[in-house]
C-alpha positions in Angstrom: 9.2 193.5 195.4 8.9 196.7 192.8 7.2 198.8 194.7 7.0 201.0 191.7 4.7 198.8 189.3 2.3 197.0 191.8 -0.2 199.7 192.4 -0.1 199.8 188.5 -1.2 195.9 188.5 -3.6 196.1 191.4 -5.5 198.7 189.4 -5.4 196.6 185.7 -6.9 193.4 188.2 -9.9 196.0 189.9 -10.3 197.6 186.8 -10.7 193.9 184.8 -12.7 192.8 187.6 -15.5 195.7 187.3 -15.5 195.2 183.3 -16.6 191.9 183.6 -18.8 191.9 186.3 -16.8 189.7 188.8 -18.2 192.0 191.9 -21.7 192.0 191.4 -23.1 188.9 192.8 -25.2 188.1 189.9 -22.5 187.7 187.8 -24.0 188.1 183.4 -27.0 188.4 185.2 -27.7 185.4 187.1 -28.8 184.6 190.4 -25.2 183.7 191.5 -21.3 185.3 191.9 -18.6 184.7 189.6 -17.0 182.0 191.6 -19.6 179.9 191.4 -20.5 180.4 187.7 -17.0 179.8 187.2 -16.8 176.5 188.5 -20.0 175.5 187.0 -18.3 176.7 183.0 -15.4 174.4 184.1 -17.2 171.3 185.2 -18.0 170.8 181.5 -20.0 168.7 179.4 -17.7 165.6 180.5 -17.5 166.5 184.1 -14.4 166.0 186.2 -12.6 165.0 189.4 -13.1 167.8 192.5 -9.4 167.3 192.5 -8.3 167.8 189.5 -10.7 171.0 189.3 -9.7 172.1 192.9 -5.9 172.3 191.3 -6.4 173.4 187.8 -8.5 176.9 189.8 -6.2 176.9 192.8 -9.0 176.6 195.6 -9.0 175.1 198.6 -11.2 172.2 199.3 -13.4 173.9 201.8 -14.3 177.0 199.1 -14.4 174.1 196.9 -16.7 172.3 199.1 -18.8 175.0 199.6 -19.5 176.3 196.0 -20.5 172.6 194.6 -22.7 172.0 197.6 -24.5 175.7 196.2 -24.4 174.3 193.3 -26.2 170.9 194.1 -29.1 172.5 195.6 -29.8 174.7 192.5 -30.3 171.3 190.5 -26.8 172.0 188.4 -24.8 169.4 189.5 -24.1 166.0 190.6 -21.4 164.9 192.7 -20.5 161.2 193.0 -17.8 158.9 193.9 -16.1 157.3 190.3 -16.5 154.6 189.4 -13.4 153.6 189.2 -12.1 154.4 192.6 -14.6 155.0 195.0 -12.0 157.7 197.1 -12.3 160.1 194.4 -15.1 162.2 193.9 -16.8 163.5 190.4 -19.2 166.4 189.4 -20.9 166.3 186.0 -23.4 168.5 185.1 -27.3 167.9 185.2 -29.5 168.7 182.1 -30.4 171.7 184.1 -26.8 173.0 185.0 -25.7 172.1 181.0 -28.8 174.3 180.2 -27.6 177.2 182.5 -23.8 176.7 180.7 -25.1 176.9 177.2 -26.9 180.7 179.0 -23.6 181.6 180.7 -21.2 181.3 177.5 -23.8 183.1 175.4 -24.2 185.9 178.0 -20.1 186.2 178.3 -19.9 186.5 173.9 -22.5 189.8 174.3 -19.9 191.1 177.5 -17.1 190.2 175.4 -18.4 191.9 172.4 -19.2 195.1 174.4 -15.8 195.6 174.9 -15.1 195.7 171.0 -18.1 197.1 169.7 -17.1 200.7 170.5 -13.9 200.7 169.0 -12.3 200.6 165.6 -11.3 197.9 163.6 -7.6 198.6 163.9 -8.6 199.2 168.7 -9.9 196.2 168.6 -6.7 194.1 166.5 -4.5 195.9 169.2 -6.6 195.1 171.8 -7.0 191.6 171.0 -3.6 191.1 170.6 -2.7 193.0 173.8 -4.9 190.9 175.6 -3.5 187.5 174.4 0.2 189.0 175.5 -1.1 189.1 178.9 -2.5 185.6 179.0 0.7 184.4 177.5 3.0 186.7 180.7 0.2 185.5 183.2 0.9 181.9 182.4 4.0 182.1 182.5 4.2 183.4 185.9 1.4 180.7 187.3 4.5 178.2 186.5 6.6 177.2 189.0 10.2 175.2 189.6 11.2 173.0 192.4 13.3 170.1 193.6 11.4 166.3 193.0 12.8 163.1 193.6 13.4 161.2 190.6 11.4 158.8 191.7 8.0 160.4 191.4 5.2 159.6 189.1 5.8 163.4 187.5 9.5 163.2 187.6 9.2 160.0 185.8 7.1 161.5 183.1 9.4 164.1 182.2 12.1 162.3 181.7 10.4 159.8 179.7 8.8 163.0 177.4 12.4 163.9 177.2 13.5 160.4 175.7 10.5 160.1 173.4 11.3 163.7 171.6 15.2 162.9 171.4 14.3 159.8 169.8 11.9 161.4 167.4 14.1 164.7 166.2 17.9 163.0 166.4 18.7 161.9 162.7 19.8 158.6 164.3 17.0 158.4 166.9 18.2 157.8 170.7 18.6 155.3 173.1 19.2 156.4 176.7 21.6 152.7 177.4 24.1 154.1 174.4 24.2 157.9 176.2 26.2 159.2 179.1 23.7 158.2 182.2 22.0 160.8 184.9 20.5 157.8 186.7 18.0 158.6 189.7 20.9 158.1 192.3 23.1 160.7 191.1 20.5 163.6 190.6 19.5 163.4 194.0 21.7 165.7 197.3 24.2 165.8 197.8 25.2 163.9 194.0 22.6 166.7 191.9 18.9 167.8 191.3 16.0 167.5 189.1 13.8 170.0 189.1 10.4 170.0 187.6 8.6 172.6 186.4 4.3 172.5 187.2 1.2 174.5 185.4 -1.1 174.7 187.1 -0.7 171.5 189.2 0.5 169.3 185.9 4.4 169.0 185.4 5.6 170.8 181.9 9.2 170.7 182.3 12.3 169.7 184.1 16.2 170.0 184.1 18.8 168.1 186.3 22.6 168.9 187.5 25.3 166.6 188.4 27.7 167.8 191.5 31.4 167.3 191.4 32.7 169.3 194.2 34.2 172.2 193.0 34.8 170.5 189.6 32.0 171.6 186.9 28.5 170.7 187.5 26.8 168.9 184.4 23.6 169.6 183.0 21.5 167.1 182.2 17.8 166.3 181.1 16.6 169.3 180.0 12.9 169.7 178.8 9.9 171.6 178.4 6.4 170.9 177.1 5.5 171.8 173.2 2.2 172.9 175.6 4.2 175.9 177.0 7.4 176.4 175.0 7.7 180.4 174.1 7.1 180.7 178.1 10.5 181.6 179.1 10.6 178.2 181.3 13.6 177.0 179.6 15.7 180.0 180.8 14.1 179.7 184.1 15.2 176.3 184.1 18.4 177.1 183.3 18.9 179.9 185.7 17.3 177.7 188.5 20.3 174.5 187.5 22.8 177.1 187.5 21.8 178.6 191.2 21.5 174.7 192.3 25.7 173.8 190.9 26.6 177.2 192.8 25.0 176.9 196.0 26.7 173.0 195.9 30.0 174.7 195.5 30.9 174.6 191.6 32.5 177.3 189.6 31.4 176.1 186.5 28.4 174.4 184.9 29.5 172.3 181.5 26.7 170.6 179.0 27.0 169.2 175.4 23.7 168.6 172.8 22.5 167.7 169.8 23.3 169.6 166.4 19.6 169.2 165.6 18.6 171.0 168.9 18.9 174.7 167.8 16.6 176.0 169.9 18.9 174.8 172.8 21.8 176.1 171.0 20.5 179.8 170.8 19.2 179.7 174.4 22.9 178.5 175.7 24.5 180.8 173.7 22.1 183.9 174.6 22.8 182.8 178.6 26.6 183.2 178.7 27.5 179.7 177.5 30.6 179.4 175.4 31.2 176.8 173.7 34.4 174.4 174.3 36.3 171.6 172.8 34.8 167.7 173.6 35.1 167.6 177.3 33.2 163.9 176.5 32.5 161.1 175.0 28.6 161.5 174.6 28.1 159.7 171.1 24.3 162.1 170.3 26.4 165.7 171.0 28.0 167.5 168.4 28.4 170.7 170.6 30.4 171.1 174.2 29.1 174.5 176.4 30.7 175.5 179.5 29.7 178.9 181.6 31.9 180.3 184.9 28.8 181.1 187.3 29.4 184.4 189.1 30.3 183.6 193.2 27.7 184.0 195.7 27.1 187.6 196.8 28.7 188.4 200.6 26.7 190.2 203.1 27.5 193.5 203.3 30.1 194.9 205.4 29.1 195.4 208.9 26.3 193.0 208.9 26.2 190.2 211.8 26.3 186.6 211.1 23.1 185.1 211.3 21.5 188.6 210.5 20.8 189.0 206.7 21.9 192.6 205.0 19.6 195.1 204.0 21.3 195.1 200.9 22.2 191.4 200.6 20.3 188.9 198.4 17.8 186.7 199.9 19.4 182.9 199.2 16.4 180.7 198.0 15.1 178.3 199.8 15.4 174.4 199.3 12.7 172.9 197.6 10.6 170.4 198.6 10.7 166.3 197.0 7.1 165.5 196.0 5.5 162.4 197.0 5.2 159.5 194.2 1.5 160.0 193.0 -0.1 157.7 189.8 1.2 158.8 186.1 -1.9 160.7 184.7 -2.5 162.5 181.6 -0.2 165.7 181.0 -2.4 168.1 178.9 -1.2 171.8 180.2 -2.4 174.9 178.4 -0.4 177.5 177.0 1.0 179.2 173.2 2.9 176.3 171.5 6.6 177.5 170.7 9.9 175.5 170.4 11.8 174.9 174.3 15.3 173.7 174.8 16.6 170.7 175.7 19.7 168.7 176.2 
């Protein structure tokens, strides 16, 4: 932790907090907090599954619970079970709680114009664009990376995502039977890893690595989402392989790719990739990478075993597989930009 920047962020969150009214409990000037009016905005005009809602804000089901029972007695809401499958639950809005929307977005336009209408026209361009720099860094620290079986609904996704775009950008299109395999078996301890990469609850990415010992690892199967490409999540990707092929004991991480794929190109490149002669006999690549990875750090001298360094770095710890859940729709926000791939 940087001890030197947090009280710096702590006071941007009170400070954002005050200017738009978030601890006043009659939030623009209803007769209810933000977290309530919140949920209510995100319900929508089409409603949605507690679930998916719970996840996309991060609560827990008894907050949850709470704020659309609140809700339900004011007359803004309805929650039923779908009618599809009677275990999960919806809330749509009533004509009331649409009514009391419509109020809520035209109440946040006059907040949001109060904090432009005092400035200049050149304040409020640099202000704007400020603020959209933020959301873009906020989002990309709300995603995160971890270990998946292959055999998950989500896991299954990516790599399917992955296939679709090759096939679609490579002048010959792709099919995964003519190309060098990563089959579910061998990206799974103590053979490799897939790692997924989640927004907000809905997977965006992924990247997998193929052990050999102390021989070079491969890297396989790397994607991210149009959705959040700009992110950074293609580095972190990359970093997150590379710490996976050290920790199993290889020296060296290899990869080849597409000629078309210059966006994967540049990020190899800018990582400490060289590239190589034809290590194989991948008919889609046109360029060979290899990077030494730097050993583990030692504990420091004098430190006990079993009793971690002051000065020595934390190892991370293994990630969880993810139980097999149905495929659903993969819409995940974000600024659209180009991600790498291989």
């Amino acid at each position: 932790m940087d001890n030197a920047v947090i009280p710096s962020v702590r006071a941007f969150n009170r400070f954002v907090a005050e200017r738009i009214g978030a601890v006043s409990d009659t939030f623009l000037g209803r007769d209810r907090p933000y977290g309530e009016s919140r949920i209510l905005w995100e319900v929508g005009s089409d409603g949605t599954d507690i679930r998916e809602l719970r996840t996309r804000l991060g609560l827990d089901s008894g907050y949850a619970s709470r704020v659309l029972q609140s809700l339900e007695r004011q007359g803004l809401v309805i929650v039923k079970p779908a009618a599809e499958d009677g275990r999960v639950r919806r809330v749509r809005l009533t004509g009331k709680g649409r009514a009391e929307r419509a109020t809520l977005d035209r109440r946040a336009d006059a907040v949001a114009w109060k904090f432009l209408e005092p400035l200049t026209e050149e304040q409020r361009t640099r202000l704007v664009a400020a603020m959209a720099d933020v959301h873009r860094l906020l989002t990309s620290s709300m995603v995160s990376i971890e270990a998946e079986s292959p055999s998950t609904a989500d896991a299954r996704w990516c790599i399917d995502q992955y296939f679709q775009e090759l096939n679609r950008r490579f002048d010959q299109g792709f099919d995964p039977a003519l190309s060098i395999p990563a089959d579910a078996h061998e990206l799974v301890p103590p053979r490799g890893a897939l790692l997924i990469a989640r927004l907000r609850g809905s997977p965006v990415g992924c990247g997998a690595v193929k052990f050999h010992g102390r021989a070079p690892a491969e890297l396989k199967r790397m994607w991210v989402s149009p959705d959040v490409r700009g992110l950074g999540v293609g580095r972190r990707l990359l970093v997150a392989l590379e710490r996976a092929a050290r920790e199993a004991g290889a020296r060296v991480v290899r990869l080849e790719t597409n000629r078309t794929l210059k966006e994967a190109i540049h990020l190899y490149r800018t990582s400490g990739y060289r590239e190589v002669g034809r290590f194989n006999d991948e008919p889609y690549a046109h360029h060979w990478f290899e990077k030494r990875l730097t050993a583990p750090q030692r504990p420091s001298r004098g430190s006990r075993p079993g009793r971690r360094s002051s000065r020595s770095t934390p190892t991370a710890p293994s990630a969880r597989a993810s139980r097999s859940s149905p495929p659903r729709a993969r819409p995940a926000p974000g600024p659209r930009q180009r991600a790498p791939r291989t």
